[in-house]
PAZAPA-4460 file (N, C-alpha, C; in steps of 0.05 Angstrom, whole numbers, plus 32768, in hexadecimal, padded with zeros to 4 digits):
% residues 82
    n_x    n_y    n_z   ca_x   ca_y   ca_z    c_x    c_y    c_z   seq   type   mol
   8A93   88A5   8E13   8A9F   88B6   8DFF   8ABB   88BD   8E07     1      X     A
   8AC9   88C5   8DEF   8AE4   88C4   8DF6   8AEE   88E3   8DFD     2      X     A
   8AFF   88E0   8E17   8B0A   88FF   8E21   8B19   890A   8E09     3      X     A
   8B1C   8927   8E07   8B2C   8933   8DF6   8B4E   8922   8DFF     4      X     A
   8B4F   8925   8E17   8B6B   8919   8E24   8B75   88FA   8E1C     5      X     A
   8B5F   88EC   8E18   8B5F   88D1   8E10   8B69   88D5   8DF1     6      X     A
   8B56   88E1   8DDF   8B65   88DA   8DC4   8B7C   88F3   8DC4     7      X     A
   8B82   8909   8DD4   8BA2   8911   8DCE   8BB6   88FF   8DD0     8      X     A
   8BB4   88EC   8DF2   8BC7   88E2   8DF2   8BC2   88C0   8DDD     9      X     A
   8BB2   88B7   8DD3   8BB5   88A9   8DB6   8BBF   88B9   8DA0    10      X     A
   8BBF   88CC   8D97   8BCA   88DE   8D89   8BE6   88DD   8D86    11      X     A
   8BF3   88E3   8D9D   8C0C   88E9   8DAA   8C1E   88D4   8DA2    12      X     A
   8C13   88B5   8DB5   8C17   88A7   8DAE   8C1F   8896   8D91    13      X     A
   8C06   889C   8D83   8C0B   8898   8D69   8C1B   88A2   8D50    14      X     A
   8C22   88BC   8D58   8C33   88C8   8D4F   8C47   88C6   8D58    15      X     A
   8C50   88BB   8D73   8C72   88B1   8D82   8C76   8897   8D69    16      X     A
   8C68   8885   8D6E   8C61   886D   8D5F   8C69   886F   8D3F    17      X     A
   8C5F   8881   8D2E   8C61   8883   8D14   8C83   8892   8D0E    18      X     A
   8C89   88A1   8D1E   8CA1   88B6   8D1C   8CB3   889A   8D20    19      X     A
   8CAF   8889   8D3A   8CC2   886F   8D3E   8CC3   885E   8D23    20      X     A
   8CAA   885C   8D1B   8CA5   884B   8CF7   8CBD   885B   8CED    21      X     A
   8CC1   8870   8CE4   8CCA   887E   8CD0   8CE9   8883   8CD5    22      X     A
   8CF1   8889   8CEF   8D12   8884   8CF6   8D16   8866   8CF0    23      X     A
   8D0D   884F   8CF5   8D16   8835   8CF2   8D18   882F   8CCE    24      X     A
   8D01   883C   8CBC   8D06   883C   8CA5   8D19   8848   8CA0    25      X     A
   8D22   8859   8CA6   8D3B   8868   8CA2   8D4E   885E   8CA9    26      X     A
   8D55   8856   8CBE   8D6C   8844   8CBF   8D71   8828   8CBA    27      X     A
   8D59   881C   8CAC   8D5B   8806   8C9B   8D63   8813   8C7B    28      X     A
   8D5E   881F   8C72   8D68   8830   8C5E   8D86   8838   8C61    29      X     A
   8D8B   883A   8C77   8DAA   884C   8C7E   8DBF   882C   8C81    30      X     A
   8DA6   881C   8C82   8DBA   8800   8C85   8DBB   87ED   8C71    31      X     A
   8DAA   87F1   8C5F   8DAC   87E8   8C44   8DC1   87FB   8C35    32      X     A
   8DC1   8811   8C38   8DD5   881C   8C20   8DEC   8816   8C2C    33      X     A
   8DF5   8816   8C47   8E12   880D   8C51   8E1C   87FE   8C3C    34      X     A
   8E09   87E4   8C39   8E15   87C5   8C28   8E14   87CB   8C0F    35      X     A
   8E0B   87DC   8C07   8E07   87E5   8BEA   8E1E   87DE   8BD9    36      X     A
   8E38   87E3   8BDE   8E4F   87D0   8BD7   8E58   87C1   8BD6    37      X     A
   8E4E   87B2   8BE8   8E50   879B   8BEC   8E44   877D   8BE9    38      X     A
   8E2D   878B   8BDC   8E0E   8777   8BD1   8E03   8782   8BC5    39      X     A
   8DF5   877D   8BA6   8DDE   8781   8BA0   8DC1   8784   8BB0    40      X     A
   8DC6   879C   8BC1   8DAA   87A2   8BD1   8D8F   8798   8BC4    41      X     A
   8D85   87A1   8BB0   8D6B   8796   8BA3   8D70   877F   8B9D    42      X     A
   8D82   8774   8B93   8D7E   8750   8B98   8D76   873F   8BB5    43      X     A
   8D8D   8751   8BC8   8D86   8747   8BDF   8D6A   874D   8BF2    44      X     A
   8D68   8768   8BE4   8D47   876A   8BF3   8D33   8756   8BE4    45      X     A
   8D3A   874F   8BC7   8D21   8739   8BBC   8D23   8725   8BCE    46      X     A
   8D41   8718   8BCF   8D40   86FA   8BD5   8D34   8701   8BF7    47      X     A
   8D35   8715   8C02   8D24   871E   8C23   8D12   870D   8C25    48      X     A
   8CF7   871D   8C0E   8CE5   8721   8C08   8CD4   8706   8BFF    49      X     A
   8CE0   86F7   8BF2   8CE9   86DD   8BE8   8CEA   86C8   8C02    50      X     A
   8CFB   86CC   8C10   8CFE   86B8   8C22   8CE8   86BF   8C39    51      X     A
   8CDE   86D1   8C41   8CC5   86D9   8C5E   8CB0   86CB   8C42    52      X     A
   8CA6   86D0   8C29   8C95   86BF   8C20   8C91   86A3   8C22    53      X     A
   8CA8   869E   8C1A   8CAB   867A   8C22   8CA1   8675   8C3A    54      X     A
   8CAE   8683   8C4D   8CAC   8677   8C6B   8C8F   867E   8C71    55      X     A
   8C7D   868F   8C5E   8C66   868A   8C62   8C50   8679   8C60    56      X     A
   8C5D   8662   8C47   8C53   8653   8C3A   8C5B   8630   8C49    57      X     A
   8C5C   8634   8C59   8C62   861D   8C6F   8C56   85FB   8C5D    58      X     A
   8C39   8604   8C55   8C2B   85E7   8C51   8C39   85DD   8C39    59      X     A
   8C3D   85F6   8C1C   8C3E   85FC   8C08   8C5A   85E7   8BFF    60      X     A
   8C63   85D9   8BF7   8C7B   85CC   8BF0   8C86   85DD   8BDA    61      X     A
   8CAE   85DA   8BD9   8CB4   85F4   8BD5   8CBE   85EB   8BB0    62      X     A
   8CB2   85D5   8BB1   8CB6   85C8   8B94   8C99   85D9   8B88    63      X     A
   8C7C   85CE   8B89   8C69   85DD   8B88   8C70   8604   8B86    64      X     A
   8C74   8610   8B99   8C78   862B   8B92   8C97   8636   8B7E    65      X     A
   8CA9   8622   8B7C   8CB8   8624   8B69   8CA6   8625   8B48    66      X     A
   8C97   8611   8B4B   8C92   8606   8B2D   8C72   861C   8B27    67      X     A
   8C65   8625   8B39   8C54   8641   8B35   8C68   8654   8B37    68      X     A
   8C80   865E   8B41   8C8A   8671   8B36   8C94   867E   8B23    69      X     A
   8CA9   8660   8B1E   8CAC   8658   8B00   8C9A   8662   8AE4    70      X     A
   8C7C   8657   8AE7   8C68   865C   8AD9   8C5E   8682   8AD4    71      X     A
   8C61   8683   8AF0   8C55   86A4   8AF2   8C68   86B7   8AE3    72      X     A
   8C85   86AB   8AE7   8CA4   86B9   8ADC   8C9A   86BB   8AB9    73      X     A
   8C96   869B   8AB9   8C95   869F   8A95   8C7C   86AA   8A8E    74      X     A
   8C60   86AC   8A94   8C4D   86BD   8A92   8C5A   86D9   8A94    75      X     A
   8C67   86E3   8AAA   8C68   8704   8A9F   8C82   8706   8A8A    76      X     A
   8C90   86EE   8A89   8CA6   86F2   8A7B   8CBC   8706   8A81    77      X     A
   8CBF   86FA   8AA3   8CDB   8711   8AA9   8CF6   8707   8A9D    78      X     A
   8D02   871D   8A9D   8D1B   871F   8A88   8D25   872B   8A9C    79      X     A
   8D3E   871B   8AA9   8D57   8728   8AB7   8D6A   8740   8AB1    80      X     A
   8D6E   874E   8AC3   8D81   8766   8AAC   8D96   8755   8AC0    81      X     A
   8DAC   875C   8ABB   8DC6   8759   8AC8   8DCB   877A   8ACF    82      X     A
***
């Protein structure tokens, strides 16, 4: 069974851990708006998001997930704003 001392210092820990999560979000945030003038931030976070997908899809040929994206695009029928 676990000492009271054992899950404080998991506790502790976990909470150093989560507080470190939440400064790094923050200054990923503080480093996206920097460029904010300099780039379309939400474009550049899609095309991010976009490219770590691909590189997930290793087997997947990038003609194949073009031509299902394609399909999925005109199924919801996105409409670009400018």
């Amino acid at each position: 069974m676990a000492t009271k001392d054992v899950v404080l210092e998991l506790v502790e820990k976990l909470l150093t851990l989560e507080n470190e999560v939440r400064l790094l979000g923050d200054e990923k945030k503080n480093l996206l708006e920097s460029y904010k003038d300099k780039l379309d931030v939400k474009a550049f976070q899609a095309a991010l998001r976009i490219a770590k997908i691909k590189g997930k899809l290793k087997d997947t040929s990038e003609a194949e997930f073009d031509n299902i994206l394609l399909t999925v695009e005109d199924k919801l029928t996105i409409d670009w704003i400018d």
